[in-house]
mmCIF file of the C-alpha atoms, coordinates in Angstrom:
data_MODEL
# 
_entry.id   MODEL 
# 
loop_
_atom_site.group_PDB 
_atom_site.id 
_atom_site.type_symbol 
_atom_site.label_atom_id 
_atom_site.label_alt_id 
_atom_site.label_comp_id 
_atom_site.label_asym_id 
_atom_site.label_entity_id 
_atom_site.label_seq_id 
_atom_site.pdbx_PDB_ins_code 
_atom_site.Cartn_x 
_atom_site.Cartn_y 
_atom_site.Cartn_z 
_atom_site.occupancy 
_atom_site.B_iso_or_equiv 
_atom_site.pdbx_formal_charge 
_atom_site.auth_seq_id 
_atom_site.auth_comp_id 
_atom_site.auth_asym_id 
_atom_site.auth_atom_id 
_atom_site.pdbx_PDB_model_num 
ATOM 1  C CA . UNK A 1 1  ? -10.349 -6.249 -1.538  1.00 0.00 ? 1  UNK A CA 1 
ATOM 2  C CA . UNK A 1 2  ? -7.588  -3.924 -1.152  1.00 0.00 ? 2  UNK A CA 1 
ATOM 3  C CA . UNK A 1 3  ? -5.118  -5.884 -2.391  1.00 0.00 ? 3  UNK A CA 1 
ATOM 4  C CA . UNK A 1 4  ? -7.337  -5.897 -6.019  1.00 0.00 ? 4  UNK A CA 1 
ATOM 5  C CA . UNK A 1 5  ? -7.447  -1.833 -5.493  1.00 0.00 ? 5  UNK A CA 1 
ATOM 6  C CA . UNK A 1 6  ? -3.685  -1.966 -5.482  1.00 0.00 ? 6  UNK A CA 1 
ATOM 7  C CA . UNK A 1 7  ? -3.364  -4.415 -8.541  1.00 0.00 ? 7  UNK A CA 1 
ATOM 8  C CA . UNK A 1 8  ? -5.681  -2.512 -10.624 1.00 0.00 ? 8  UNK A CA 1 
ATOM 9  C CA . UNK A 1 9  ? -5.480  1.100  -9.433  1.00 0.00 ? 9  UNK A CA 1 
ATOM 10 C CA . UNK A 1 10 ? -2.283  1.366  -7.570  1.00 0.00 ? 10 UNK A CA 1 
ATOM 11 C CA . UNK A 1 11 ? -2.420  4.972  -7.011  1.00 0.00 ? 11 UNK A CA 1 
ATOM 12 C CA . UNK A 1 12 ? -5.964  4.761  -5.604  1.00 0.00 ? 12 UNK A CA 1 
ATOM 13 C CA . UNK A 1 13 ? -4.836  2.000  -3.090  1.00 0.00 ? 13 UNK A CA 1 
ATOM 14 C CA . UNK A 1 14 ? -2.009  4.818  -1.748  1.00 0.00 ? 14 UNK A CA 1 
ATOM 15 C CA . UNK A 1 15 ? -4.914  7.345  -1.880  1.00 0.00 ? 15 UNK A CA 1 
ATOM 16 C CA . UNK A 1 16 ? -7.044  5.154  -0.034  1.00 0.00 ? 16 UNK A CA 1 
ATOM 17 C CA . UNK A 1 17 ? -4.796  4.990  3.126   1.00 0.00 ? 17 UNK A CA 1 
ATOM 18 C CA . UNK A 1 18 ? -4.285  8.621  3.478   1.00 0.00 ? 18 UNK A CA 1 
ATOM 19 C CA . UNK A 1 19 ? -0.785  8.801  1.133   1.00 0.00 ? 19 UNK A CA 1 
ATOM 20 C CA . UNK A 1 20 ? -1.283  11.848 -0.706  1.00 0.00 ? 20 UNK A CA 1 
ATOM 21 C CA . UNK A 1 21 ? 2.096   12.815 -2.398  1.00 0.00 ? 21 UNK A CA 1 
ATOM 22 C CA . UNK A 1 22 ? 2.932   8.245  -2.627  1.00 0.00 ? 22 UNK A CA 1 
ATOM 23 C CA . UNK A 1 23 ? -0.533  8.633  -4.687  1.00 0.00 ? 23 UNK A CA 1 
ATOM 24 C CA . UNK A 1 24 ? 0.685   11.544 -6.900  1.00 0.00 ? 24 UNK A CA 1 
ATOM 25 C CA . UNK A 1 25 ? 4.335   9.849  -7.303  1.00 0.00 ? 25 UNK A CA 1 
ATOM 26 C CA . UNK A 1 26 ? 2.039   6.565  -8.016  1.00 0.00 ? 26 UNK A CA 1 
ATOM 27 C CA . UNK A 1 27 ? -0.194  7.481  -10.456 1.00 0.00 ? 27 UNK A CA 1 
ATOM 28 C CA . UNK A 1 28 ? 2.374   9.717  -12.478 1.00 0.00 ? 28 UNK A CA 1 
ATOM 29 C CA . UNK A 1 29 ? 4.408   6.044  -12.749 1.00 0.00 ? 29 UNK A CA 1 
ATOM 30 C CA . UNK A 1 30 ? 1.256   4.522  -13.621 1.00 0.00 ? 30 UNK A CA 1 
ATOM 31 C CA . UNK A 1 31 ? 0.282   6.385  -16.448 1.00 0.00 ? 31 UNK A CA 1 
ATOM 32 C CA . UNK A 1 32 ? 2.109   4.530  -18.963 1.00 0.00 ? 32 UNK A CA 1 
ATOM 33 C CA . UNK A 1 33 ? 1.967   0.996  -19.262 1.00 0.00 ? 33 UNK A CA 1 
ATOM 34 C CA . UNK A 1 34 ? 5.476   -0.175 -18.487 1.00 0.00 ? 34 UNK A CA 1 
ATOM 35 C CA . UNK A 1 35 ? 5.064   1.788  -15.289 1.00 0.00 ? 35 UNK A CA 1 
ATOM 36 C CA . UNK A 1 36 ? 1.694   0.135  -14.335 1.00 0.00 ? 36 UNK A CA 1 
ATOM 37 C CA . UNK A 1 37 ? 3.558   -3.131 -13.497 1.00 0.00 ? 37 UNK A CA 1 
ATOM 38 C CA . UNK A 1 38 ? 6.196   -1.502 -11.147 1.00 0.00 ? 38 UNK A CA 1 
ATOM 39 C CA . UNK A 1 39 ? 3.581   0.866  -9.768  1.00 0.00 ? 39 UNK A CA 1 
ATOM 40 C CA . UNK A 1 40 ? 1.221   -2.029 -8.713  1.00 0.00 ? 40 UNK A CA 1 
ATOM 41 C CA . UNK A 1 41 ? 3.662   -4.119 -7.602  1.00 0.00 ? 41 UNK A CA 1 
ATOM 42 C CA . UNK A 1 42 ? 4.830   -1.465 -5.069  1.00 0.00 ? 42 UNK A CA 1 
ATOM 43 C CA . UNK A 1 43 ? 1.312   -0.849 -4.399  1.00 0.00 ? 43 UNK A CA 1 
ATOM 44 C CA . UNK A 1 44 ? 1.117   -4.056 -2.915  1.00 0.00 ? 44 UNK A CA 1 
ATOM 45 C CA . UNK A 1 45 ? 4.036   -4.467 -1.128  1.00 0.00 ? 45 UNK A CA 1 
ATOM 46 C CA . UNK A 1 46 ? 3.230   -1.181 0.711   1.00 0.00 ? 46 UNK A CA 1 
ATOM 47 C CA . UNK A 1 47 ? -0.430  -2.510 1.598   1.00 0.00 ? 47 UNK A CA 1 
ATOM 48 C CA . UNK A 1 48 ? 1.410   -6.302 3.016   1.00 0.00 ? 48 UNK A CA 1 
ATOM 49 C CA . UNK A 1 49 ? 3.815   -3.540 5.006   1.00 0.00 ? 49 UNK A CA 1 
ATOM 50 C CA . UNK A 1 50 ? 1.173   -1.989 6.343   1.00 0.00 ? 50 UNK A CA 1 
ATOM 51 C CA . UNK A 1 51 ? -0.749  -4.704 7.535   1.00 0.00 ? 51 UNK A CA 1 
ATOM 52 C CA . UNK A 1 52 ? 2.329   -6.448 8.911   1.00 0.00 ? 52 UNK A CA 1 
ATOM 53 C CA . UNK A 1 53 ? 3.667   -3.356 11.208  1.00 0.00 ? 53 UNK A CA 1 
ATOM 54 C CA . UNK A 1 54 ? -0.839  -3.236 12.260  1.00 0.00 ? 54 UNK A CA 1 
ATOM 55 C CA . UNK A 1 55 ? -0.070  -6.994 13.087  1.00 0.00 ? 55 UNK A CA 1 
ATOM 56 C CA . UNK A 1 56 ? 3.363   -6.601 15.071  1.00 0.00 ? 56 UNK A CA 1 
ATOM 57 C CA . UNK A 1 57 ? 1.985   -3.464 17.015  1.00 0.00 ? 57 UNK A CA 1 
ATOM 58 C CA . UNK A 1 58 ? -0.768  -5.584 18.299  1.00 0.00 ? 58 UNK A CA 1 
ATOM 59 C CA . UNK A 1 59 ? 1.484   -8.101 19.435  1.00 0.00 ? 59 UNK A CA 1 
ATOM 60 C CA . UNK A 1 60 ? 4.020   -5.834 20.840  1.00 0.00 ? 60 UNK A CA 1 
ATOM 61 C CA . UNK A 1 61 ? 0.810   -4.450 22.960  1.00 0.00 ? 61 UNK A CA 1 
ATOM 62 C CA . UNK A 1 62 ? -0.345  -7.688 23.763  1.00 0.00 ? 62 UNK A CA 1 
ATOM 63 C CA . UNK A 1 63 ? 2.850   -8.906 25.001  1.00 0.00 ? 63 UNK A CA 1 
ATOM 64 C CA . UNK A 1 64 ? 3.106   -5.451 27.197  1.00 0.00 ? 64 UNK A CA 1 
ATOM 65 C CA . UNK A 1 65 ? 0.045   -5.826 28.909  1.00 0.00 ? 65 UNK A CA 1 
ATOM 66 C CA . UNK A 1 66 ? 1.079   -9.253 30.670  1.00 0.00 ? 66 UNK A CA 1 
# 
């Protein structure tokens, strides 16, 4: 689901996770249509960084609890 937010309304997926001034830089990018592609592209990427630092912090905890 988010990753249609950030294909379609890439300043709304930055909003979303609490990114206020990445939103503003996002959706001033955005507003013209060679910038959309760029802007949602980065949108993206951001959203697969985020989940993969969520991912390697749970592992890094898991492995410190044995």
């Amino acid at each position: 689901m988010m990753t249609l937010i950030a294909i379609f309304f890439p300043s709304l997926s930055f909003l979303l996770r609490g990114k206020l001034l990445t939103a503003l830089l996002c959706l001033v990018l955005q507003i013209t249509l060679i910038g959309w592609i760029p802007a949602a592209v980065w949108a993206v990427l951001s959203l697969q960084n985020a989940r993969a630092d969520r991912r390697d912090a749970k592992l890094i905890k898991a492995l410190k609890s044995k």
